[in-house]
C-alpha positions as CSV (number, residue, x, y, z in Angstrom):
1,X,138.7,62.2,33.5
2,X,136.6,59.3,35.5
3,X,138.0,55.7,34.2
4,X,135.0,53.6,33.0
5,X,133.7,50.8,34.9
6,X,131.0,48.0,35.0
7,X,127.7,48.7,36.0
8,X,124.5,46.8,37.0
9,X,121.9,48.6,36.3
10,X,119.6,48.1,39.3
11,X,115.8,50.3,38.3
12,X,117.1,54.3,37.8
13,X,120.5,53.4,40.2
14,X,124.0,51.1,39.2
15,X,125.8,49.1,41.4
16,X,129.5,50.2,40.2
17,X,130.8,46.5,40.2
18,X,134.6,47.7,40.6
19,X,133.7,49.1,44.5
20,X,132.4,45.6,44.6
21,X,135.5,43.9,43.6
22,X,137.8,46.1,45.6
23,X,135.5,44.8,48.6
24,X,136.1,41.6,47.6
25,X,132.2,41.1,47.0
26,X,132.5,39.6,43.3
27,X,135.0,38.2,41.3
28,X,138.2,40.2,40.0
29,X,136.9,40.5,36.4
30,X,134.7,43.1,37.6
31,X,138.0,45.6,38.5
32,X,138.7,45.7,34.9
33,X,137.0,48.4,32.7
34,X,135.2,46.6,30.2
35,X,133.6,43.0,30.0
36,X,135.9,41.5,28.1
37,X,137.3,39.3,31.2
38,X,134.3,38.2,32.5
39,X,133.1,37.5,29.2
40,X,135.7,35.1,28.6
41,X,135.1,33.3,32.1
42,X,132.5,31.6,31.1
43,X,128.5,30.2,31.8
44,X,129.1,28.7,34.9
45,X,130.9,31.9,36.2
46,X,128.3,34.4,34.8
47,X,125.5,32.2,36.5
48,X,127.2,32.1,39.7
49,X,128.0,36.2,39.5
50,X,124.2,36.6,39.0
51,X,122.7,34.2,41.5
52,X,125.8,36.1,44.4
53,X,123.7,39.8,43.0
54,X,120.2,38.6,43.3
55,X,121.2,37.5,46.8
56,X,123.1,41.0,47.5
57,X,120.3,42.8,46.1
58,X,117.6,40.8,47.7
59,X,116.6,42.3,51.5
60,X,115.8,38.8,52.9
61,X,118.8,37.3,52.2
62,X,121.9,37.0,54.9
63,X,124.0,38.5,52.4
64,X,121.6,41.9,51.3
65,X,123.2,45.1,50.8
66,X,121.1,46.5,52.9
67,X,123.1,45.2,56.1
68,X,126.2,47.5,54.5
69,X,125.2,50.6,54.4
70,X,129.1,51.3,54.0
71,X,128.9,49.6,50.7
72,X,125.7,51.0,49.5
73,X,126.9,54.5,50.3
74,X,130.3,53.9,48.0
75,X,128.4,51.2,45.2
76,X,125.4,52.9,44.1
77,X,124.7,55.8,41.9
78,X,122.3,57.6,40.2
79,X,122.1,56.5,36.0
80,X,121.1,60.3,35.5
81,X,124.9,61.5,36.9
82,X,127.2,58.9,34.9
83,X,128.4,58.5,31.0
84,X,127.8,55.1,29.4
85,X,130.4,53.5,27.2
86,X,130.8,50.4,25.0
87,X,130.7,47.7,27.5
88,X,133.6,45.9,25.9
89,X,136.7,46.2,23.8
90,X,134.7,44.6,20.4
91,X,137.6,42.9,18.4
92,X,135.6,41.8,15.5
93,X,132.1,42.8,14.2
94,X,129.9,41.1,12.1
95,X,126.2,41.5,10.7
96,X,124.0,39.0,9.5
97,X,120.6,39.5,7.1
98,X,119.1,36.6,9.0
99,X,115.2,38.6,8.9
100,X,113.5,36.6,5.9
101,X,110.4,39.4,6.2
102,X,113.4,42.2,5.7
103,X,115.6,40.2,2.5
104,X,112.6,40.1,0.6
105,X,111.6,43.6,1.3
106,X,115.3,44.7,0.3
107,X,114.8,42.1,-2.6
108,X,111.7,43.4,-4.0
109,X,112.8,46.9,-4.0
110,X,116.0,46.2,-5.5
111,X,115.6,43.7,-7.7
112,X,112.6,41.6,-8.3
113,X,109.2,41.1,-6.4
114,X,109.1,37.6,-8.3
115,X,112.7,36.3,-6.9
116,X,113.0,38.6,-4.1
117,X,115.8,35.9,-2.1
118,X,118.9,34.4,-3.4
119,X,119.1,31.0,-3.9
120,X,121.6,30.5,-0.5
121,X,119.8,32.6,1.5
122,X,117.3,29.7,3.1
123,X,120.3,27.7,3.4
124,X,122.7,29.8,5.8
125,X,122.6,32.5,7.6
126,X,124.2,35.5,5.1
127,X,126.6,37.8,6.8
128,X,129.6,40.0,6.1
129,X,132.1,41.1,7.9
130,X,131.8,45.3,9.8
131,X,134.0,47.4,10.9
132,X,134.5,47.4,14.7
133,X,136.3,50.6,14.9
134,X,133.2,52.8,13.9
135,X,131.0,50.6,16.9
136,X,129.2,53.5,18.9
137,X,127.5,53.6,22.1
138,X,123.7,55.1,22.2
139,X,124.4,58.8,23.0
140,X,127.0,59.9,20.1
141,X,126.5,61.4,17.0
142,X,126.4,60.3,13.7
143,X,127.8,61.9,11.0
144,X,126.3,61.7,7.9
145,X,128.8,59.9,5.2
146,X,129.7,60.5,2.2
147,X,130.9,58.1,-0.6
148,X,129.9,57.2,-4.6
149,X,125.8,57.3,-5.4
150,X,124.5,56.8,-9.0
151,X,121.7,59.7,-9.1
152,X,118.5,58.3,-10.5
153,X,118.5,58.8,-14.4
154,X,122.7,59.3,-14.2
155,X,125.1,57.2,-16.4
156,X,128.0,58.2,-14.1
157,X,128.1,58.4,-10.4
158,X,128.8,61.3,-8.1
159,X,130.5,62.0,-4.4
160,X,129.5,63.7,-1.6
161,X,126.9,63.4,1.6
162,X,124.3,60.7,1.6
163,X,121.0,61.7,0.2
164,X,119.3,58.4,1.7
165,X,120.5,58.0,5.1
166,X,118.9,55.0,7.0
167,X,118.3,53.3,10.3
168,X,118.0,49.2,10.5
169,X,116.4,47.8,13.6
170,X,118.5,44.9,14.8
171,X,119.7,43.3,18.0
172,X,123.4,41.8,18.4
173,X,125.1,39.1,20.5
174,X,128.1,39.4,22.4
175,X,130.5,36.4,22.0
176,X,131.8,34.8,25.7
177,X,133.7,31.9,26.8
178,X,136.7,30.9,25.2
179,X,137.5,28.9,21.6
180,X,140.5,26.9,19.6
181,X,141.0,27.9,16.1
182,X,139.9,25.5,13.8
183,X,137.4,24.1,16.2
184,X,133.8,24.8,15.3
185,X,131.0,25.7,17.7
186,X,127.8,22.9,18.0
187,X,124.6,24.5,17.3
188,X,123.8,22.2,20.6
189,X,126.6,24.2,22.5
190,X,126.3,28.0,20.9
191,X,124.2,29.0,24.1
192,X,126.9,28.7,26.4
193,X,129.0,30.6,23.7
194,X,126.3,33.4,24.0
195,X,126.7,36.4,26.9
196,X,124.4,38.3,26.1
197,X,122.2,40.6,23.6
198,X,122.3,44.6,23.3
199,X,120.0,46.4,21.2
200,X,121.5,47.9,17.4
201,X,121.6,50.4,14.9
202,X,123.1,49.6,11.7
203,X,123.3,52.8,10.4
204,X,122.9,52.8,6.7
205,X,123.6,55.4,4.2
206,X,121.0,53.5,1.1
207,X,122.1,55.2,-1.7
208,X,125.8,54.2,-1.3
209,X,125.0,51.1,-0.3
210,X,123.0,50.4,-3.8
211,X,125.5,51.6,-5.6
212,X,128.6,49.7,-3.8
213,X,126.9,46.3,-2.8
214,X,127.5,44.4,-6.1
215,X,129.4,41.8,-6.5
216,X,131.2,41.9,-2.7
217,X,128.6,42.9,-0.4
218,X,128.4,46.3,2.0
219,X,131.6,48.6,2.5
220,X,131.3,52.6,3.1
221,X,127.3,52.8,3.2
222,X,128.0,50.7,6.5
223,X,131.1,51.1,7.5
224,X,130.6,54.9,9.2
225,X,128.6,54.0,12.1
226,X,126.9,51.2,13.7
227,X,125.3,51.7,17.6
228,X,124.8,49.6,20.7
229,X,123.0,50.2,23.4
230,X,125.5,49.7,26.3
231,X,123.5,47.5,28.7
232,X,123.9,44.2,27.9
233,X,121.1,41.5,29.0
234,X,122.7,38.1,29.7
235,X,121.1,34.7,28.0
236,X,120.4,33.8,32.1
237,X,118.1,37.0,32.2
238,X,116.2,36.1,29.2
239,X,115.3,32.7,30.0
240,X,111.6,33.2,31.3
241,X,111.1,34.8,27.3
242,X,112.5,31.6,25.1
243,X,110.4,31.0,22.2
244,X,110.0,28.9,19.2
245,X,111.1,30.2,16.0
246,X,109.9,30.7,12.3
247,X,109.4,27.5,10.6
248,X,112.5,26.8,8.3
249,X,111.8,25.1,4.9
250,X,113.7,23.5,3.6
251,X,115.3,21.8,7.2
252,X,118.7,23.3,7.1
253,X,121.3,20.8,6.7
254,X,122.1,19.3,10.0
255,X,125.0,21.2,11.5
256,X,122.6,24.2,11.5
257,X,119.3,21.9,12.3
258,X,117.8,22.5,15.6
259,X,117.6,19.2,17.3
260,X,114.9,18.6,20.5
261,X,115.0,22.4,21.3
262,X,111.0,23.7,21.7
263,X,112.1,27.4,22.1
264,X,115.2,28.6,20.2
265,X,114.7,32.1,19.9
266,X,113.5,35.0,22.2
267,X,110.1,36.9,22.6
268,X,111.6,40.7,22.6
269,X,109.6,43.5,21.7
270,X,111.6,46.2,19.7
271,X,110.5,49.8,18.8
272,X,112.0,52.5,16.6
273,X,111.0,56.2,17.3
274,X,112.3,59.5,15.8
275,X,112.3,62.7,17.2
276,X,112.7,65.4,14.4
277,X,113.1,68.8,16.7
278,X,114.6,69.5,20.1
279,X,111.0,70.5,21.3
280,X,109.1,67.4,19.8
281,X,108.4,64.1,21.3
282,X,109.8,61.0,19.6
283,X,106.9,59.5,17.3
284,X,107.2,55.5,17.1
285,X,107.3,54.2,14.0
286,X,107.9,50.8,14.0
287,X,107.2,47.5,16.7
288,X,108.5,44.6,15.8
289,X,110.0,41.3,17.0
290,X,113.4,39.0,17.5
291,X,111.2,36.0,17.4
292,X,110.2,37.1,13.6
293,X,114.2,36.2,13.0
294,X,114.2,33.2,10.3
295,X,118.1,32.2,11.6
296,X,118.5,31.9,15.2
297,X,121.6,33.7,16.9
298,X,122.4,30.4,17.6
299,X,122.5,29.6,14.5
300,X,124.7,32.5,13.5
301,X,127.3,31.5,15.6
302,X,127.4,27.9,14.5
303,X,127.7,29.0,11.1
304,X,130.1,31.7,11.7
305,X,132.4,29.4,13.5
306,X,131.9,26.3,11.4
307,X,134.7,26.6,9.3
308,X,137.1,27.0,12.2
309,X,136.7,30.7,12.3
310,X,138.4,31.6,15.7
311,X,135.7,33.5,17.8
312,X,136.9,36.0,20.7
313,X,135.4,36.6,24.0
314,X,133.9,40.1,23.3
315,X,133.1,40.0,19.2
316,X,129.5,41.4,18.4
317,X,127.7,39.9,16.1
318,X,124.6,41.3,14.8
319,X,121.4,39.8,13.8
320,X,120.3,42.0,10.8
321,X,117.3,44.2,10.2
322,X,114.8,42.6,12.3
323,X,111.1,43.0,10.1
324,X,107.6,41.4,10.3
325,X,104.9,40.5,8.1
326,X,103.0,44.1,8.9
327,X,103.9,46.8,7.4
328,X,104.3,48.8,10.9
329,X,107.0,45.8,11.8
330,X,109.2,47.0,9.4
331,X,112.9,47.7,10.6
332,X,114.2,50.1,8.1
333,X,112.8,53.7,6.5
334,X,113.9,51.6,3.1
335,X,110.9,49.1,4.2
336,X,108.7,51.8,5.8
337,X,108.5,54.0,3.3
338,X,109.1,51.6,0.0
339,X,112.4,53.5,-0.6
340,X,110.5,56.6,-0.2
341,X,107.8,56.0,-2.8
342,X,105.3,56.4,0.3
343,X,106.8,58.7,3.1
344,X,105.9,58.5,6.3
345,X,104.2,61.8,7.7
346,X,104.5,62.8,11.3
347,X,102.0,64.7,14.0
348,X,103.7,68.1,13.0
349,X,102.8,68.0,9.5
350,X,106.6,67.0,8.5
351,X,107.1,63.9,6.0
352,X,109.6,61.7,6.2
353,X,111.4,59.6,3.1
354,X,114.6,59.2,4.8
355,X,116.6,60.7,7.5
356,X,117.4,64.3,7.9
357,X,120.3,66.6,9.4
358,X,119.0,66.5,13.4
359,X,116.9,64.1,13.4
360,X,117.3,61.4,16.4
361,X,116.6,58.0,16.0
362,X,115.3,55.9,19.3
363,X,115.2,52.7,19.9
364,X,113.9,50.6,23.1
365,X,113.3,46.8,23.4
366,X,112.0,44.7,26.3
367,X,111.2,41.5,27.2
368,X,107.4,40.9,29.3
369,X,105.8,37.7,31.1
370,X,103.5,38.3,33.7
371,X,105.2,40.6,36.8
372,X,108.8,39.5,35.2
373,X,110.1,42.9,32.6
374,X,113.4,43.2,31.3
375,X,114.5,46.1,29.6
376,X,117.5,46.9,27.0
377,X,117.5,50.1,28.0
378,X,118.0,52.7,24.9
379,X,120.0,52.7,22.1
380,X,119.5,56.6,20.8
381,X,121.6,58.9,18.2
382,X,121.1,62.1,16.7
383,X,122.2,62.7,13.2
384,X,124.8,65.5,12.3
385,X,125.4,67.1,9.2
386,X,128.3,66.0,7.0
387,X,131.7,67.0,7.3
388,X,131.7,67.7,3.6
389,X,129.7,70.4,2.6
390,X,127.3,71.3,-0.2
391,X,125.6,69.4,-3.0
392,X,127.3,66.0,-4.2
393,X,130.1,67.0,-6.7
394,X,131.7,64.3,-9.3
């Protein structure tokens, strides 16, 4: 079986980065087989790795590829013939619910339109701890779960398959650079703690989730599956597409305050498409935006390390269900459909409350300013049926 390796995705070709290594053309991170290394080198050593490709890749400069044919015959191949993997070993995993649009969506639905938000929740960026062993790359399956559900009108619960199976829109930042336990992270530093952003599905089985949340927070209506997409944009690439962010009142205490920064966030469009049959074309249903985010990524960081919480080179951390104020920039079929009160119907006549055995769910994101585009790539799963069969049995 091929050993992975690191890619740079260079339009519908990659530039295998370990033939590159072995030439002694980039560093010797590159010869490992996930990011994890080069991850922990650094900013000043992902910079300098991007500025050496742009000049490899560039035909007017001395150093351009295209004086070594030798190289590009042995680098470069074709995205259509290779298998993506996670593009590092993910130690730890957590999500935030940093979207104030998507809390008080969840909120309203679940508990009531008139206090939608927690008291805490304009004061820190809410998270909890995932489970990094059930990280996925776009391409695999998911299996539907099963856990506990209360059925609607029931005094006792029942197990079996999820009835209410869910997608949540997010994006997710891998952790780089290195850290001391104990030591927090400066929100006025968290950039160069940042490598880079992927695109994310937190799957979401609803019905377990409702039923498990309280008092702790999220456990097997999460736990099953979340997916990444495996190209992973650095901060350095997204720099043309800084932004400002949602206004935050009240001013969060200082630690977390955004001091003389203009543009903390990133202008990223993000769409959700699902394709219900092998023969049908994916029908978007949702465009939305990481500048909508109420709590920067930086800001999850800071928070997440600020009580000396030791970060590793390679932990995902996930910004939560990324909604707008429109109803079509919801992140969620929870949101889109009102948790199913108003199902969405699709150009074949099919409706659509929640998610269904074979049903894929697509996302794409993209960053756009004039002639500069940046792509995520995709971040794509199909669902499977469960491994446990029949109706849900007590």
């Amino acid at each position: 079986m091929p050993r992975p390796t690191i890619g740079v995705a260079i339009g519908d070709k990659i530039l295998d980065m370990r033939v590159m290594a072995e030439k002694n053309l980039v560093p010797p991170y590159f010869a490992d087989f996930y990011l994890n290394p080069f991850m922990m080198a650094g900013r000043q050593a992902w910079s300098e790795v991007r500025e050496r490709l742009q000049q490899y890749l560039s035909d007017s400069h001395p150093s351009s590829l295209s004086h070594r044919p030798d190289v590009v015959k042995e680098a470069i191949v074709e995205q259509k013939d290779v298998t993506m993997h996670l593009p590092a070993v993910i130690g730890d995993y957590t999500d935030f619910y940093a979207s104030k649009e998507h809390a008080t969506n969840v909120g309203s639905i679940w508990r009531s339109k008139e206090n939608p938000l927690l008291p805490n929740w304009v004061h820190l960026p809410v998270g909890y701890h995932g489970r990094a062993s059930t990280i996925i790359p776009s391409g695999q399956p998911v299996i539907r779960p099963c856990g506990q559900m209360l059925p609607k009108d029931a005094d006792k619960p029942v197990f079996g398959p999820s009835k209410v199976l869910d997608f949540e829109l997010e994006m997710a930042s891998f952790v780089g650079g290195e850290f001391v336990a104990g030591d927090p992270v400066p929100l006025d530093q968290a950039r160069d703690k940042i490598f880079g952003l992927v695109l994310m599905n937190d799957w979401t089985a609803r019905d377990i989730q409702k039923w498990e949340y309280q008092p702790l927070g999220p456990f097997l209506g999460k736990s099953f599956a979340t997916a990444i997409s495996p190209w992973v944009v650095t901060l350095d690439a997204l720099e043309p597409f800084r932004c400002t962010a949602p206004e935050q009142d009240p001013e969060p205490l200082p630690h977390l305050r955004h001091r003389g920064v203009d543009f903390p966030s990133y202008d990223i469009k993000l769409e959700v498409a699902v394709k219900l049959e092998a023969d049908h074309s994916p029908e978007t249903i949702c465009r939305t935006n990481l500048r909508y985010m109420y709590w920067t990524i930086f800001q999850q960081l800071t928070h997440h390390a600020s009580n000396g919480c030791l970060m590793r080179a390679g932990d995902l951390l996930g910004t939560g269900t990324i909604s707008g104020k429109e109803k079509s920039s919801f992140g969620s079929l929870l949101e889109l459909t009102w948790a199913g009160s108003e199902p969405l119907r699709f150009s074949n006549g099919q409706e659509r409350k929640f998610l269904e055995d074979g049903d894929e769910v697509v996302m794409t994101g993209y960053a756009e300013k004039g002639p500069i585009r940046v792509g995520f790539g995709e971040c794509r799963n199909v669902v499977q049926p469960s491994r446990v069969r029949g109706e849900p049995v007590v």
